[in-house]
N, C-alpha and C positions, 0 to 999 in steps of 0.2 A: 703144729710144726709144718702141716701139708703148704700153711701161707708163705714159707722161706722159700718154696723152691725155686724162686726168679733170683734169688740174693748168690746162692753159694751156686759158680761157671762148673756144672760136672763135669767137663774135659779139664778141669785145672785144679782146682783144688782138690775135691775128692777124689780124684787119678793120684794125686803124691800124697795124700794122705794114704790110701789103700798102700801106695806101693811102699812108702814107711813102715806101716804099721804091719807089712809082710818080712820087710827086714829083721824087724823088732821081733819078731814072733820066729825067726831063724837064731837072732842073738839069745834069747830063753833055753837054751840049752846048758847043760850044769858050767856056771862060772862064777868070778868073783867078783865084786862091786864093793860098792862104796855104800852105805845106807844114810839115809837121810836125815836117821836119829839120832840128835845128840846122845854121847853119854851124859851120864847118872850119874851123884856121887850116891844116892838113894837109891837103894834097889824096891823092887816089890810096890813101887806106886803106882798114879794110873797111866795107865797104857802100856805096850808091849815092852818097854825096860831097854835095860842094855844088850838083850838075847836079840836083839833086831838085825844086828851084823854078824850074826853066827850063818853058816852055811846052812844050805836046805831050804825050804818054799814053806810060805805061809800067809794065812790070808785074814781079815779081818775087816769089823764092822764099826762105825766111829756115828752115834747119834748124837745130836744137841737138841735144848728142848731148851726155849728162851724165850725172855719177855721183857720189855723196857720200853723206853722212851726214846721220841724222836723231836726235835722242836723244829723241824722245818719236811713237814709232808708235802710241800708242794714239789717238792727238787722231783717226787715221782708221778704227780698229776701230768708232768708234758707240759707244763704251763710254765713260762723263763719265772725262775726264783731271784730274790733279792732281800735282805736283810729286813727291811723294814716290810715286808711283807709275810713273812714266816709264818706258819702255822703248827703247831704242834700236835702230836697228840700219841698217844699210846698205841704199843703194836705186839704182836708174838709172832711167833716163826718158829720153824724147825732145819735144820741143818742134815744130811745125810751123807757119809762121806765110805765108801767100798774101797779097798787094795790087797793084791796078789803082789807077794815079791818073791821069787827064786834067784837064790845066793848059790854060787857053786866056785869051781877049784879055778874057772877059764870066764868069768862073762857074769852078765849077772842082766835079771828083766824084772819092770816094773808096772803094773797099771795101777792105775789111780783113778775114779769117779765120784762126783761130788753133785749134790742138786742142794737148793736152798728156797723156800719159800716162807711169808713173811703176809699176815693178815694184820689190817689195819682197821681196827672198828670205830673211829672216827669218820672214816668215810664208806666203811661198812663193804669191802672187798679184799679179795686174797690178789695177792698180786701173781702175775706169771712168775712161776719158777724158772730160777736160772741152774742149767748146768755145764758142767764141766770134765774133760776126760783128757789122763794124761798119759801117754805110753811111752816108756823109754828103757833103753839095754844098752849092755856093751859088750864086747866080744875082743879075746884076744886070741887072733889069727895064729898067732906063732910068738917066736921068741924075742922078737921087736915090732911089731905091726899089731895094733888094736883099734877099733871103733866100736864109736859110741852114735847112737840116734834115737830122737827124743823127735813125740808128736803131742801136740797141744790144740783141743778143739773145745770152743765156748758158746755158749748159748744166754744173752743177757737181754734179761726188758727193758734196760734202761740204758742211759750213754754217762758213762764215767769217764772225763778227760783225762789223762794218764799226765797229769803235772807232777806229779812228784814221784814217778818211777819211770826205767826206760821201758817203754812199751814193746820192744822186740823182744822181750827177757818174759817166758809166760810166772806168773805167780805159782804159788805154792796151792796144787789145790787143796781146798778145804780149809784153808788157814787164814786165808786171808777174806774180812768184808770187804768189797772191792763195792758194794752197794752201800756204804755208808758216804760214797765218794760221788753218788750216782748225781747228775744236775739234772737231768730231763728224764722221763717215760719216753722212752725209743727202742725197739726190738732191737737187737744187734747180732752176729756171728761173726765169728775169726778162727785163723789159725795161725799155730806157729809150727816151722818144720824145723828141723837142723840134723844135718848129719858131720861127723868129723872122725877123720884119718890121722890115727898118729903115727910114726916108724922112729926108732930110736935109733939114733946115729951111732952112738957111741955109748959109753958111760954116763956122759957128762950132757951130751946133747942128743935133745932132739928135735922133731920137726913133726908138721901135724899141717890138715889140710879142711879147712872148713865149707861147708854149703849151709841157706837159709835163705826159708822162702817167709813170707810174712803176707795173710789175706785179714781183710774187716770190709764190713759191708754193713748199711743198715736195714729192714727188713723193705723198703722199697727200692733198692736197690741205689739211692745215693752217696752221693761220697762216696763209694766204692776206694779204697787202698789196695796197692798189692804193690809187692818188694820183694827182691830178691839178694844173697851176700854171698860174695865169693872172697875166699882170704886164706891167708898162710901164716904159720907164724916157727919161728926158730928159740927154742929156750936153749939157752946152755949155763950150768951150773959153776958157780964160779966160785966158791965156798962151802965147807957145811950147810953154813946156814944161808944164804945168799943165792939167785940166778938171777941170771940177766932174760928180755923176753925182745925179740923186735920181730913187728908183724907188721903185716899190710891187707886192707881189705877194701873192696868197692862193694858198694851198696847202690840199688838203681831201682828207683821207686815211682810208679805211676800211678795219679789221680783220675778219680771221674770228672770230667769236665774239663779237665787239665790236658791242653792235648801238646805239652811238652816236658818230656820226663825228666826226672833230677839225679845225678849221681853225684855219688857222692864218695871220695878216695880217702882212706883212713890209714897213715903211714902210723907206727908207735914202739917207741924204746921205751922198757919199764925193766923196774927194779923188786923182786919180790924177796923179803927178807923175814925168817922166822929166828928167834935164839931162846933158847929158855933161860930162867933167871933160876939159876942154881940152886942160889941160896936160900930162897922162899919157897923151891918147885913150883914157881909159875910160869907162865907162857905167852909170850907177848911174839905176836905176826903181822909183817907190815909190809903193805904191795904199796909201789908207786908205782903207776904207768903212764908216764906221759903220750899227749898223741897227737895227730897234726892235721888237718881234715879241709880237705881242697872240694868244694861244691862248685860242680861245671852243670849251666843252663848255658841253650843257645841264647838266648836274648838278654838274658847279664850278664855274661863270662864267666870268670873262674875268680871264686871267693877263698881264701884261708883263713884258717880257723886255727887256732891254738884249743886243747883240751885233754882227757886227759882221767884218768882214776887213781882216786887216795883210798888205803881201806885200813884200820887199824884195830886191830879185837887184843884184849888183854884178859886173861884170867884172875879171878879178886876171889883169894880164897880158895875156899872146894868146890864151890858150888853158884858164884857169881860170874859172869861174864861182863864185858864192857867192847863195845863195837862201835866202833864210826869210818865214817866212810864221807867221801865229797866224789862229784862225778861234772863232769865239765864236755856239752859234745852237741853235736848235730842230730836232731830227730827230727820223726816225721809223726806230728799227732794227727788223727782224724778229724773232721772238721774245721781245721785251720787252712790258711789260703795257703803255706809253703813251708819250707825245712824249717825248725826253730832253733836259735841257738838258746840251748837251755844246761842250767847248774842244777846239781841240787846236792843237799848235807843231809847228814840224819847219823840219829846216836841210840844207840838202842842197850838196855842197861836190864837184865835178867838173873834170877836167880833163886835158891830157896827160902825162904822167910824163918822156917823150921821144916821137919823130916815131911812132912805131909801139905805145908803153902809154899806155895811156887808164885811169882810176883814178874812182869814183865813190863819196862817202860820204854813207849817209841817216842821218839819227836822226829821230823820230818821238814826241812824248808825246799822249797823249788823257786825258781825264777827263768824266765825266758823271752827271748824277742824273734818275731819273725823275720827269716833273711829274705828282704823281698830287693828284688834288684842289686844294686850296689849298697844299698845300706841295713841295719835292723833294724825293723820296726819295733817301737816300744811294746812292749805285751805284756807280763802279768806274773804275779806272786802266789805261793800258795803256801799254806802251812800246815801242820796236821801233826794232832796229839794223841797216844793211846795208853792207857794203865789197866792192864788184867793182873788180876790175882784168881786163883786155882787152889783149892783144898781136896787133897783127894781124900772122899770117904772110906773106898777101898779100892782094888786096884782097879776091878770094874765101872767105878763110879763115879763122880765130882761133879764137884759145882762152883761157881765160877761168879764173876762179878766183873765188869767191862764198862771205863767212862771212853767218850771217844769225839775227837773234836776235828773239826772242819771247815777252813777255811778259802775260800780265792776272790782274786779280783782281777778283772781285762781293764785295762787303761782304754780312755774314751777313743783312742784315734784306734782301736780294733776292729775289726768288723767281725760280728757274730753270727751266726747261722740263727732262723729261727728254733724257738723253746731251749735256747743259752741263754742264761744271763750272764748278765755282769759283773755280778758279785752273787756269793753264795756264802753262807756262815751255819756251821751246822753242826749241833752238841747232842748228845746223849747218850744214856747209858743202858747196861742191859743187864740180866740177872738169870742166871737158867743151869741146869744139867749136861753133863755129858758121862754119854755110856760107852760105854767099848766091849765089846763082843768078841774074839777069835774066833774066827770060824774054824781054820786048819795050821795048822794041825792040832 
């Protein structure tokens, strides 16, 4: 770790990290929250259960012990990968995942740590472990005024293009292989910051006030990112079931090498609608947010954009869920030459098989063009599939089975940074344990 310390600016980054993660550590005071864990229709399975969102502080340990297959080990040699080049071979790994949550009457604080490491005896090395750390609370001030602040800090060997998710949004730690996505052997660091102000007008409305800082770097300090967001947004309820949402945010992001920054103005009216279906007890929720995204550069003007988020999840049953979602908008991926106008869908279908198999299926499509000047550049497709299934042995215990697939391709007029390829295609499966542990109480 001592080789990073040219990568992360210690006047910038770790100055609002510390001064976050002092906030966060003010919000930990007895309050109430939201928990991360779905309910159960099954109690007594593995891991902490439905008892997750009860009040009170508790901590706990999350191991994985796994082995499987990879058919394309070059994506982490650092050598550009391509289909007809692939290499395969078998691999093991371990996963370790740490969190402290305290629930109380006013607020509520979270930490999260996760590390992962992954030996390959094909090429007869353990690769650098990646980790991860997430802190986040929220606190309510009074009897209309609450905030919330979440910090996100990573640690990865390798460079994973964020095509099929929005890269300002940090993942789930521990949940997600984000190294099954990995195209090159490349050191990396980032952060994500966000804090946000809400005050409730009335009944009916409220209002809320956002900040976010966004850093990546590679461990020689290229391509360097950093972004910052400022935004507001006004909900007012207009139904039971029904609000309306309209916000506005700029977003202004500069590159290494780039020495003219890009902002970016995010106008948007959306529609968020929940009703439950009576007669079956089920529960269908459905956000529409349309959005409107104005990109000013001094030397091509000012572009708009139409875009926008669909999200729709349905309950099937007691114990099945159904999710999808479409996402339409302006980002900023690392190693690309400038803003990309990018889509992406994905449906995600979960649930119990019987009391003790638990069953989950993702599919994922992205697509996007670079905004270069006055027009987009053609760019690139991505697709990606997952099927876990989960049997707990007992509540401490499981074992699990995971196929996982992966896809992209850059159209030839791209220009790629070196150890990118062009195309990347990448299947396999995995088979292993997971333990879970309580520490406290």
């Amino acid at each position: 770790m001592a080789r990073l310390t040219n990568v992360l600016p210690v006047t910038g980054t770790l100055r609002l990290s510390a001064l976050v993660v002092g906030v966060l550590c003010q919000l930990a005071a007895p309050a109430s929250a939201q928990s991360t864990t779905s309910p159960r229709v099954y109690r007594g399975l593995f891991g902490p259960g439905e008892d997750a969102a009860s009040r009170g502080s508790r901590a706990g340990l999350m191991l994985a012990l796994f082995g499987g297959y990879d058919n394309n080990l070059i994506a982490k040699s650092g050598r550009p990968s391509s289909p007809e080049k692939n290499v395969g071979g078998w691999l093991g790994g371990t996963r370790a995942q740490g969190e402290f949550r305290r629930v109380g009457r006013s607020g509520s604080f979270e930490l999260l740590g996760g590390a992962l490491f992954r030996y390959y005896p094909e090429v007869g090395e353990m690769t650098a472990g990646s980790y991860q750390v997430s802190v986040s609370g929220s606190r309510q001030l009074g009897s209309r005024t609450s905030v919330q602040a979440n910090q996100y800090l990573y640690y990865e060997p390798y460079y994973a293009a964020s095509l099929l998710s929005n890269p300002e949004e940090p993942p789930p730690v521990g949940t997600v292989h984000t190294e099954d996505y990995a195209v090159t052997a490349r050191n990396s660091v980032g952060s994500l910051t966000g804090v946000t102000f809400a005050y409730r007008l009335g009944q009916r409305t409220t209002t809320s006030a956002h900040y976010g800082y966004r850093y990546s770097a590679f461990e020689d300090g290229e391509l360097r990112l950093s972004g910052h967001q400022l935004g507001a947004e006004l909900s007012h309820r207009l139904t039971r079931y029904a609000s309306a949402r309209f916000r506005y945010s700029i977003r202004r992001y500069t590159r290494e090498l780039d020495l003219e920054p890009t902002s970016v103005h995010d106008v948007g009216v959306g529609l968020d609608y929940s009703r439950p279906w009576s007669l079956v007890g089920r529960r269908t929720t459905f956000v529409m947010r349309p959005a409107l995204s104005l990109l000013e550069r001094q030397q091509s003007g000012t572009r708009i954009r139409l875009g926008g988020t669909v999200n729709l999840s349905h309950d099937i049953g007691r114990s099945w869920t159904l999710q999808a979602y479409y996402d339409r908008g302006v980002r900023f991926i690392q190693r690309l030459d400038g803003p990309t106008a990018a889509e992406s869908a994905g449906v995600v279908v979960g649930g119990f098989l019987h009391r003790r198999v638990e069953a989950v299926g993702t599919v994922k499509y992205g697509t996007g063009s670079e905004v270069i000047g006055t027009v987009d550049r053609t760019g690139y497709d991505a697709l990606s599939y997952v099927a876990t299934v989960r049997t707990a042995l007992t509540r401490h215990l499981a074992a699990y089975g995971e196929y996982f697939y992966y896809r992209y391709g850059f159209r030839q007029d791209v220009e790629l940074p070196g150890g990118v390829g062009r195309e990347v295609n990448r299947h396999g499966f995995r088979l292993g344990l997971n333990v879970w542990a309580p520490v406290w109480p």
